[in-house]
C-alpha beads as a LAMMPS data file, in Angstrom:
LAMMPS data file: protein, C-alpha beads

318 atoms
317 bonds

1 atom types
1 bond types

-500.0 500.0 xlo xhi
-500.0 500.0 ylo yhi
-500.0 500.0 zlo zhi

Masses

1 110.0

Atoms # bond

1 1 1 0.000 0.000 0.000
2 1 1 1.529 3.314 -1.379
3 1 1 2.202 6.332 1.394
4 1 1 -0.120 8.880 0.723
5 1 1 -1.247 12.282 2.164
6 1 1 -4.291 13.062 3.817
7 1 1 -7.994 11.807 2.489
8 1 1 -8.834 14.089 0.012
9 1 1 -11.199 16.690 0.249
10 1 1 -13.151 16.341 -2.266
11 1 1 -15.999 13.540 -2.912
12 1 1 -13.692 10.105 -3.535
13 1 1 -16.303 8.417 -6.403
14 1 1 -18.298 9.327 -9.014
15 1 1 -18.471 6.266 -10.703
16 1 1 -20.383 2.598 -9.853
17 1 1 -22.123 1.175 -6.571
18 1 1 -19.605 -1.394 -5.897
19 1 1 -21.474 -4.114 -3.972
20 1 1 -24.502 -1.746 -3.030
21 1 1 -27.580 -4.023 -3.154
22 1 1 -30.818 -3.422 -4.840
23 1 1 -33.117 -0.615 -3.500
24 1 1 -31.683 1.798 -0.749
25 1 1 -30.913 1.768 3.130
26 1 1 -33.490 3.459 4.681
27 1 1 -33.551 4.479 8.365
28 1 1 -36.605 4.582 8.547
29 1 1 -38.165 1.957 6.528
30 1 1 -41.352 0.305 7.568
31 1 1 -39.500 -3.411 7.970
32 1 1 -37.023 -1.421 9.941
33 1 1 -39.681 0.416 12.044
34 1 1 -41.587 -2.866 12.632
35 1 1 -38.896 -5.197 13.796
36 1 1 -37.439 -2.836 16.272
37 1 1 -40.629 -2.343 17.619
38 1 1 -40.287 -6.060 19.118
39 1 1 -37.110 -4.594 21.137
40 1 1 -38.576 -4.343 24.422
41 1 1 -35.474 -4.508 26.424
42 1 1 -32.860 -2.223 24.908
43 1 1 -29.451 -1.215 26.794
44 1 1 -28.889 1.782 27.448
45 1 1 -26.092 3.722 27.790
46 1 1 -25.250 5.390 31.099
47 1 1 -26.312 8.758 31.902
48 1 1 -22.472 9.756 32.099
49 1 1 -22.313 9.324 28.421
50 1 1 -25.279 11.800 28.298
51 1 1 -23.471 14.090 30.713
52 1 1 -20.380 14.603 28.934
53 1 1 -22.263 14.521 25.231
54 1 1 -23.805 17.616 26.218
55 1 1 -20.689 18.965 27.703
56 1 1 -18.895 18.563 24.992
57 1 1 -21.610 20.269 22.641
58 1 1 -20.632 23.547 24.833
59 1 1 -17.773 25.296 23.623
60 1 1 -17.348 26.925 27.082
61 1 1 -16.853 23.666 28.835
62 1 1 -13.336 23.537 30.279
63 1 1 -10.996 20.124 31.232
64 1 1 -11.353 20.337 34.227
65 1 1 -15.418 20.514 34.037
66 1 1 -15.687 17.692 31.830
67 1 1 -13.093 15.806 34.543
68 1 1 -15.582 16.694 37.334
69 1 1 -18.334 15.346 36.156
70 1 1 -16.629 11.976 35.079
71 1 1 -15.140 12.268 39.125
72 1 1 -18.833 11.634 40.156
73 1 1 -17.864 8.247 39.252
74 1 1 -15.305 6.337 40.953
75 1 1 -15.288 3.362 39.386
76 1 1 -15.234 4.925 35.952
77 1 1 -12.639 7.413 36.833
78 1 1 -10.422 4.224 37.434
79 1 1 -10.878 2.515 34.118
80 1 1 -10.342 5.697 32.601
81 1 1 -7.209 6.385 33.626
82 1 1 -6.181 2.820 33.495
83 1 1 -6.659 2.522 29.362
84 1 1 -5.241 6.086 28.492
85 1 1 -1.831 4.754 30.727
86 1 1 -1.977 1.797 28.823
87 1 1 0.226 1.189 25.336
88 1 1 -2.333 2.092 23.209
89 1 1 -2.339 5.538 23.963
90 1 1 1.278 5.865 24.377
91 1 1 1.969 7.420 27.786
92 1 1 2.530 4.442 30.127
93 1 1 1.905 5.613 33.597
94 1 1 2.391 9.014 32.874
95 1 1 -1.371 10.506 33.444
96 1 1 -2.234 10.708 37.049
97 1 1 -5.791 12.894 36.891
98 1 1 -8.917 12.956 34.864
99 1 1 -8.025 16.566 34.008
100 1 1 -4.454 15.472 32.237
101 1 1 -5.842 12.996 30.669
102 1 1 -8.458 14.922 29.164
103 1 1 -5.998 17.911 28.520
104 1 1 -3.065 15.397 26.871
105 1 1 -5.536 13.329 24.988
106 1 1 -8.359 15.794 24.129
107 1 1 -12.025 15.368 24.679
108 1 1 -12.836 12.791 21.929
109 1 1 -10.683 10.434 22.874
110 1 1 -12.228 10.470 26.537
111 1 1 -15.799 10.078 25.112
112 1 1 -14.522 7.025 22.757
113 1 1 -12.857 5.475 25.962
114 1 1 -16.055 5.952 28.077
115 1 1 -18.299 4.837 25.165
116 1 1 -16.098 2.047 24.529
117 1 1 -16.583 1.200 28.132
118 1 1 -20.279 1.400 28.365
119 1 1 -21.405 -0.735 25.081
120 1 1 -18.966 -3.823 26.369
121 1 1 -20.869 -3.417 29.613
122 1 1 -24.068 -3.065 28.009
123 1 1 -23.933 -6.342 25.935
124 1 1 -21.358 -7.914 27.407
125 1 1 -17.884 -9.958 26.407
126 1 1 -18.373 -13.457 26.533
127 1 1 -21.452 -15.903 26.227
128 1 1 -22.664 -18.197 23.105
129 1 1 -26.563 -17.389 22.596
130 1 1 -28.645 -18.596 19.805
131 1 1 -25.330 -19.751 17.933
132 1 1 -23.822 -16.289 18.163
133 1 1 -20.505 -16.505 20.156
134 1 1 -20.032 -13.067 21.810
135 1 1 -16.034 -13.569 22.347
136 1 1 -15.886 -14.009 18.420
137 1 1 -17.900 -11.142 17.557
138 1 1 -15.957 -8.851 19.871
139 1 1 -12.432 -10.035 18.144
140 1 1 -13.649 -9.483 15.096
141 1 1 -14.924 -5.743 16.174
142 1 1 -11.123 -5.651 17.412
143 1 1 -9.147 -6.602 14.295
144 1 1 -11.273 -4.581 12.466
145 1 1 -10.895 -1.511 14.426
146 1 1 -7.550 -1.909 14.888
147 1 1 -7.030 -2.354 10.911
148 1 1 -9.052 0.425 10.289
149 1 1 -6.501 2.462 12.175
150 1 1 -3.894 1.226 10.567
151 1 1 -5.024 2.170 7.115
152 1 1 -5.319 5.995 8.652
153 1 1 -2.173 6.300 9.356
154 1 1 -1.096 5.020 6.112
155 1 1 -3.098 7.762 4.817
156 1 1 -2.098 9.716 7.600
157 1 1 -5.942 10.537 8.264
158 1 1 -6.812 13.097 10.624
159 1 1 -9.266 11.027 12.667
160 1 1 -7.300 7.668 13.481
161 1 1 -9.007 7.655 17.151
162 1 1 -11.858 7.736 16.048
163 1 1 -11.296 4.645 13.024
164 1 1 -10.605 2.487 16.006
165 1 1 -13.442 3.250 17.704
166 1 1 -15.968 3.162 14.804
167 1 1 -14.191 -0.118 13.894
168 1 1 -15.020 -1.183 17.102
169 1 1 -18.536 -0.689 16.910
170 1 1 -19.562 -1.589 12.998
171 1 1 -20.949 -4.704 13.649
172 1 1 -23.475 -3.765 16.646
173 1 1 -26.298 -4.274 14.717
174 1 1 -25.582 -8.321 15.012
175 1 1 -25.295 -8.463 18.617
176 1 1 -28.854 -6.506 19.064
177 1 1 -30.110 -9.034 16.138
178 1 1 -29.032 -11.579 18.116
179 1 1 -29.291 -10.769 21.390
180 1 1 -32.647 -9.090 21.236
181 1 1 -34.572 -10.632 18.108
182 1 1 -33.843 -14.356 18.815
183 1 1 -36.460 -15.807 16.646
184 1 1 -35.573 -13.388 13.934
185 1 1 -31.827 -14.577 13.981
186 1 1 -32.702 -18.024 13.942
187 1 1 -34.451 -18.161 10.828
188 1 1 -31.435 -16.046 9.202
189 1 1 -29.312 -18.912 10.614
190 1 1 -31.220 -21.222 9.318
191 1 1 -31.708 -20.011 5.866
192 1 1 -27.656 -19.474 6.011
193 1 1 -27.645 -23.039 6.188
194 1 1 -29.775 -24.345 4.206
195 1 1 -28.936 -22.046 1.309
196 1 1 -24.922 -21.517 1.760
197 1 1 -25.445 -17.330 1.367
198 1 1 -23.566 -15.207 3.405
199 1 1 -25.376 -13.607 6.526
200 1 1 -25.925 -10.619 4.654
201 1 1 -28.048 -12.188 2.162
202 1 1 -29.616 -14.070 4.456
203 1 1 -31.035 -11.395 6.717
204 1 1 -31.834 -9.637 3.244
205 1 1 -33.845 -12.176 2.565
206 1 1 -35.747 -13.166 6.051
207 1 1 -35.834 -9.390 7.553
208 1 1 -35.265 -7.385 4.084
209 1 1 -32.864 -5.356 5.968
210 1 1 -29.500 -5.853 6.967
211 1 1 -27.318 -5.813 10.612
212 1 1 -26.043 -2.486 9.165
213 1 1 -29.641 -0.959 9.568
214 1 1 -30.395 -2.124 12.452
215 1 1 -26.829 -1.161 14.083
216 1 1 -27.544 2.302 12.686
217 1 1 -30.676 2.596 14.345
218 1 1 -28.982 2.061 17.750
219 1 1 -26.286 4.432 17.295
220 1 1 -29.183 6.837 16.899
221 1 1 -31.161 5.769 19.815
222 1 1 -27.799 6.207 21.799
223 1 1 -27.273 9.738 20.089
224 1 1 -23.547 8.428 18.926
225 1 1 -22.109 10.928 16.681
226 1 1 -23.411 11.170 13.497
227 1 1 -19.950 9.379 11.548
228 1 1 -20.081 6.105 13.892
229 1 1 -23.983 6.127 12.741
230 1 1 -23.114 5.984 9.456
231 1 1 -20.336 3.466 9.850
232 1 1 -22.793 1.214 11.602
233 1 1 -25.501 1.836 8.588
234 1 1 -23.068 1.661 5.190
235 1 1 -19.739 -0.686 6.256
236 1 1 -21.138 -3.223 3.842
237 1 1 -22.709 -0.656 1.204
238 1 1 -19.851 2.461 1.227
239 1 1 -20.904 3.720 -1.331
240 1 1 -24.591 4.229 -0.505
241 1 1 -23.760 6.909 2.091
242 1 1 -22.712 9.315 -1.592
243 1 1 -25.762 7.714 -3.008
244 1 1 -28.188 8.185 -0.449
245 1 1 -26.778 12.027 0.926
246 1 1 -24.424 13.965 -1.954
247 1 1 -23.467 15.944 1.196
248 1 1 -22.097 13.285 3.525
249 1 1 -18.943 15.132 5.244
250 1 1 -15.847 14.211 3.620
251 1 1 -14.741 12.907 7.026
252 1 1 -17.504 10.668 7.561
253 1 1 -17.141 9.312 3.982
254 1 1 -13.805 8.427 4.417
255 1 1 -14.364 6.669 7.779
256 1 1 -17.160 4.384 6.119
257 1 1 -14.511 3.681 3.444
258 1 1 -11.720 2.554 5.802
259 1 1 -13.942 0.528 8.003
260 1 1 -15.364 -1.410 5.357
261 1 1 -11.861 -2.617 3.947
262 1 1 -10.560 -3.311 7.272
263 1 1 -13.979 -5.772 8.023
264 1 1 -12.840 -7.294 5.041
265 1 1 -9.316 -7.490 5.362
266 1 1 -10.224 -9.151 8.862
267 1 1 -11.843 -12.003 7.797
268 1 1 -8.581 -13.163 6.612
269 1 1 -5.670 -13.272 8.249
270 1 1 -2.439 -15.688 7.404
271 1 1 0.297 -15.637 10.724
272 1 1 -2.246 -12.792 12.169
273 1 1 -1.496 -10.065 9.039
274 1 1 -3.611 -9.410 6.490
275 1 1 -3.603 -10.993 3.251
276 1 1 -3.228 -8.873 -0.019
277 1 1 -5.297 -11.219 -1.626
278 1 1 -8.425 -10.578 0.562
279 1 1 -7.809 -6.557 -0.093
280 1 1 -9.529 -7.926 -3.305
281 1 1 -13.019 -8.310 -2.065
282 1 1 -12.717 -5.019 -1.066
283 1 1 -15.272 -2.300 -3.067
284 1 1 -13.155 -2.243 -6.155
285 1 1 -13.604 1.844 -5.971
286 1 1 -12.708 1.990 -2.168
287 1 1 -9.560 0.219 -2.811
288 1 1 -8.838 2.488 -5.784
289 1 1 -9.241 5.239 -3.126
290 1 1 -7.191 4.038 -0.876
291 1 1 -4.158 2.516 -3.053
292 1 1 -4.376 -0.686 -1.669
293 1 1 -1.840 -2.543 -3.835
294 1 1 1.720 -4.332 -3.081
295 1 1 3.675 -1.270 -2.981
296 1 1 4.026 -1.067 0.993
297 1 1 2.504 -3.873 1.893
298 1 1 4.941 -5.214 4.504
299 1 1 5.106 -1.921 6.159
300 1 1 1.159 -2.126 6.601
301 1 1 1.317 -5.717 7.579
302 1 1 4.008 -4.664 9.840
303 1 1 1.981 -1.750 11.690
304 1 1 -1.296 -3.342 11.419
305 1 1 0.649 -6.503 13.565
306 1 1 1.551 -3.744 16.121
307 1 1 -2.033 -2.058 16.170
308 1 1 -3.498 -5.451 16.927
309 1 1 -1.427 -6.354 19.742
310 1 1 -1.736 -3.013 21.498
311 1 1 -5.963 -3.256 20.445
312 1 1 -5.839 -6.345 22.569
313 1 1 -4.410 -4.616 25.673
314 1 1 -6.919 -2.121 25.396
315 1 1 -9.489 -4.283 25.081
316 1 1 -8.557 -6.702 27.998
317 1 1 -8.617 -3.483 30.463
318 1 1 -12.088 -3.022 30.039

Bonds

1 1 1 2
2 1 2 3
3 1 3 4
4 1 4 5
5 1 5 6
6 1 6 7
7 1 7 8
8 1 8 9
9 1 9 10
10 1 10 11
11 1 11 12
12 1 12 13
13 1 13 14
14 1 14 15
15 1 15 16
16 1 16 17
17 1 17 18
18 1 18 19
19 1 19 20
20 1 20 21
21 1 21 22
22 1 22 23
23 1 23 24
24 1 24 25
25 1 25 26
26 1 26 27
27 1 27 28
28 1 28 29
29 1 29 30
30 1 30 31
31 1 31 32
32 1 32 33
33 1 33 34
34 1 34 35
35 1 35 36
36 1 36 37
37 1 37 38
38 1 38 39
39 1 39 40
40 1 40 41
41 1 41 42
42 1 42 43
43 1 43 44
44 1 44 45
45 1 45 46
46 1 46 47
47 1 47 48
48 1 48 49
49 1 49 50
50 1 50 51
51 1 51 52
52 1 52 53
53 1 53 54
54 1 54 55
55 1 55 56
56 1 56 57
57 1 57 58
58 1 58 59
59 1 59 60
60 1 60 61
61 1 61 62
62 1 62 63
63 1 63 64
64 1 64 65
65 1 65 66
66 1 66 67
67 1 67 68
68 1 68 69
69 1 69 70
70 1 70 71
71 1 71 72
72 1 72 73
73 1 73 74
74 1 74 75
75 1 75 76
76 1 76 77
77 1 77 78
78 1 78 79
79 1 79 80
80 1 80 81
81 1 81 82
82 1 82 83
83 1 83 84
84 1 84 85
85 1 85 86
86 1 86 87
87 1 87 88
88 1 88 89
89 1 89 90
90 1 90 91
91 1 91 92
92 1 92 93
93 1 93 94
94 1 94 95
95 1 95 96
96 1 96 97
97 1 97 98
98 1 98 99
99 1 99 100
100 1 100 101
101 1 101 102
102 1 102 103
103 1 103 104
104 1 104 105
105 1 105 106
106 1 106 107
107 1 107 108
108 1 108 109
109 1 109 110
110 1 110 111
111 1 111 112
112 1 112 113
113 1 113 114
114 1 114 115
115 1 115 116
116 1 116 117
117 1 117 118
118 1 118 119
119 1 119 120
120 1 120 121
121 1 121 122
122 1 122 123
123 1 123 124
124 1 124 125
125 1 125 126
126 1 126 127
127 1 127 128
128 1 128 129
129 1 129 130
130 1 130 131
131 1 131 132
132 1 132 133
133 1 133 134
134 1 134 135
135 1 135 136
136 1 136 137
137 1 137 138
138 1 138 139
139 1 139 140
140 1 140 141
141 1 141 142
142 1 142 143
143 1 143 144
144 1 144 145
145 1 145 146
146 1 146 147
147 1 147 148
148 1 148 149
149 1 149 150
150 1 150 151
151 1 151 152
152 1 152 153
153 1 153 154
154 1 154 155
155 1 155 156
156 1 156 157
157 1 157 158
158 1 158 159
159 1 159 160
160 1 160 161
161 1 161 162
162 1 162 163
163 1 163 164
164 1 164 165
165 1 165 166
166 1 166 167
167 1 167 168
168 1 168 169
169 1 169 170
170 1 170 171
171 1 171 172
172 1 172 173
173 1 173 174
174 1 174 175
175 1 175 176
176 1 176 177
177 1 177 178
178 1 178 179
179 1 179 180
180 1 180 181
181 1 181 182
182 1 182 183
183 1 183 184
184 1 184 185
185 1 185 186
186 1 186 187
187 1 187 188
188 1 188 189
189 1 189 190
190 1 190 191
191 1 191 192
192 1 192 193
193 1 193 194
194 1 194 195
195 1 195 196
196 1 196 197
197 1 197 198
198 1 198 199
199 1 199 200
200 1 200 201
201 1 201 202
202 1 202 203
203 1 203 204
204 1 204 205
205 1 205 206
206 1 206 207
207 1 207 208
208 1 208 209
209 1 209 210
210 1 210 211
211 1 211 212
212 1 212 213
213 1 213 214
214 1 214 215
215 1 215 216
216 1 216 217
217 1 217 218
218 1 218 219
219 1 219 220
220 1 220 221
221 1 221 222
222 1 222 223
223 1 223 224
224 1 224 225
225 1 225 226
226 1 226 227
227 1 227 228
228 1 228 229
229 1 229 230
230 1 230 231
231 1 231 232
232 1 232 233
233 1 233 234
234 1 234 235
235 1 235 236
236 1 236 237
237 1 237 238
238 1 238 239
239 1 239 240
240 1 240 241
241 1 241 242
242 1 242 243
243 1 243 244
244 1 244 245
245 1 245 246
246 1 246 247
247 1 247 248
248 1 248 249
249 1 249 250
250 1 250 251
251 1 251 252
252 1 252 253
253 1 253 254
254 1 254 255
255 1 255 256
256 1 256 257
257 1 257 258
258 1 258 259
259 1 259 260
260 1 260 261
261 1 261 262
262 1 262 263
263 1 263 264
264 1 264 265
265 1 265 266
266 1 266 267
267 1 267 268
268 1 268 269
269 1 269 270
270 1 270 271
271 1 271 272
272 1 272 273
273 1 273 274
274 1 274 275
275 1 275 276
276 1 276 277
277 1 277 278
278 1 278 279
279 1 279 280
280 1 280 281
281 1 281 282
282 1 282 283
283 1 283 284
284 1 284 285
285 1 285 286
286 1 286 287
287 1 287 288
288 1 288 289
289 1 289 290
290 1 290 291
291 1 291 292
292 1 292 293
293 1 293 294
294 1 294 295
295 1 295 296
296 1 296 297
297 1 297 298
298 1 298 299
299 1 299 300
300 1 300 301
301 1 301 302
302 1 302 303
303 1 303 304
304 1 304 305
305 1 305 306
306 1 306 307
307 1 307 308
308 1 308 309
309 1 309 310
310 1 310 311
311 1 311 312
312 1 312 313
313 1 313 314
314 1 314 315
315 1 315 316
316 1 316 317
317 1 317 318
């Protein structure tokens, strides 16, 4: 994968849909609006996620605000400060307050770790329901995440925090599927079986929707910022966020694009890097986009081996 600069700023494709499916993703569609009525028992997140939302929505809110209000919380305060001293963030041991932390690593990242924090408690890490196996979904939300990050800094993005995170969180729409709508996710099992389709053409073809609406539905019902709902809504479809909104921020755009070829590029890994060859059923304009190719490959398999390992760290502190 060649170097390159920053994303561009200007809309990436004007040309095909890629893999886009017949008819559009609609948020609100009526099969969409009908099967989440049968959620009865949603999650939801804690009001501290609320708290500091609306914090950071005011321009006048200072550090050391923001770290009061997450002080309210002992227990919180304490993971906190254990993940941004942790590898993944770089400064080992070297943040002692809420306040420094949110000073040296900036209010984003703070939300992302709290978030982060809050959705694995909300569904939890490890328990095999229905046929779904929680541990595996979660390490696949890792790999991709941390790939996704990788490809930003190869193309030295200016939101690589928030890749990981989004990465992280593509694929909630399963877990609610199956967590939540067990009789629904057993007949998309089942006709995966019977048939040999993919998931995603299964659940096209028992719900006539897709994880990717559904997980876009939460991320609005959570009030997640507006780029992890798309990510959630168009990781399988990129293109369709163009499609659907000419006016998509570049940003967000972008974002979709790298998640979507790092869920791909994590579905196949050879000695835990990934595979050049699977960069190939990536959306043939996305990889266009983002040079994917054998110039620089080793240096991306290289730092993607890197962003896994400190991923997992993260990951095991919460």
């Amino acid at each position: 994968m060649a170097a390159g600069p920053a994303l561009t700023a200007e809309p990436a494709f004007t040309g095909g849909v890629g893999n886009r499916r017949d008819g559009r993703l609609n948020p609100d569609s009526n099969e969409l609006k009908a099967l989440v009525h049968k959620i009865t028992d949603l999650p939801t997140l804690p009001a501290m996620m609320a708290t500091i939302t609306r914090l950071m929505q005011d321009p006048r809110t200072s550090a050391e605000e923001l770290g009061r209000a997450i002080a309210t919380d002992p227990a919180l305060v304490s993971k906190v400060l254990k993940l941004v001293n942790s590898a993944f963030y770089g400064f080992p041991g070297r943040i002692s307050t809420i306040t420094q932390a949110i000073v040296i690593l900036g209010f984003s990242t703070i939300r992302n770790v709290v978030l982060t924090t809050s959705v694995l408690k909300a569904f939890g890490r490890n328990s095999t329901q229905n046929g779904f196996d929680v541990a595996r979904f979660w390490e696949h939300s890792l790999l991709t995440g941390a790939i996704a990050r990788s490809l930003a800094v190869e193309r030295d993005a200016n939101f690589v925090e928030e890749t990981f995170i989004a990465g992280l969180l593509h694929d909630m729409g399963r877990i609610v599927l199956s967590q939540k709508l067990a009789a629904e996710f057993e007949k998309v099992i089942q006709v995966q079986a019977r048939t040999g389709v993919s998931q995603l053409q299964a659940e096209q073809s028992v719900l006539k929707l897709t994880h990717g609406e559904i997980g876009g539905w939460l991320a609005r019902k959570w009030n997640l910022p507006v780029p992890y709902v798309e990510v959630m809504r168009f990781h399988h479809f990129p293109l369709e966020s163009i499609i659907q909104d000419p006016n998509t921020q570049i940003d967000t755009t972008n974002l979709i694009y790298l998640v979507h070829a790092a869920d791909v590029l994590s579905k196949r890994l050879v000695d835990g890097k990934p595979d050049l060859i699977a960069s190939e059923a990536i959306d043939p304009a996305v990889r266009a986009e983002l040079k994917i190719g054998p110039e620089g490959w080793d240096r991306f398999q290289a730092r993607t081996e890197e962003e896994i390992g400190k991923a997992r760290s993260f990951l095991d502190m919460l």
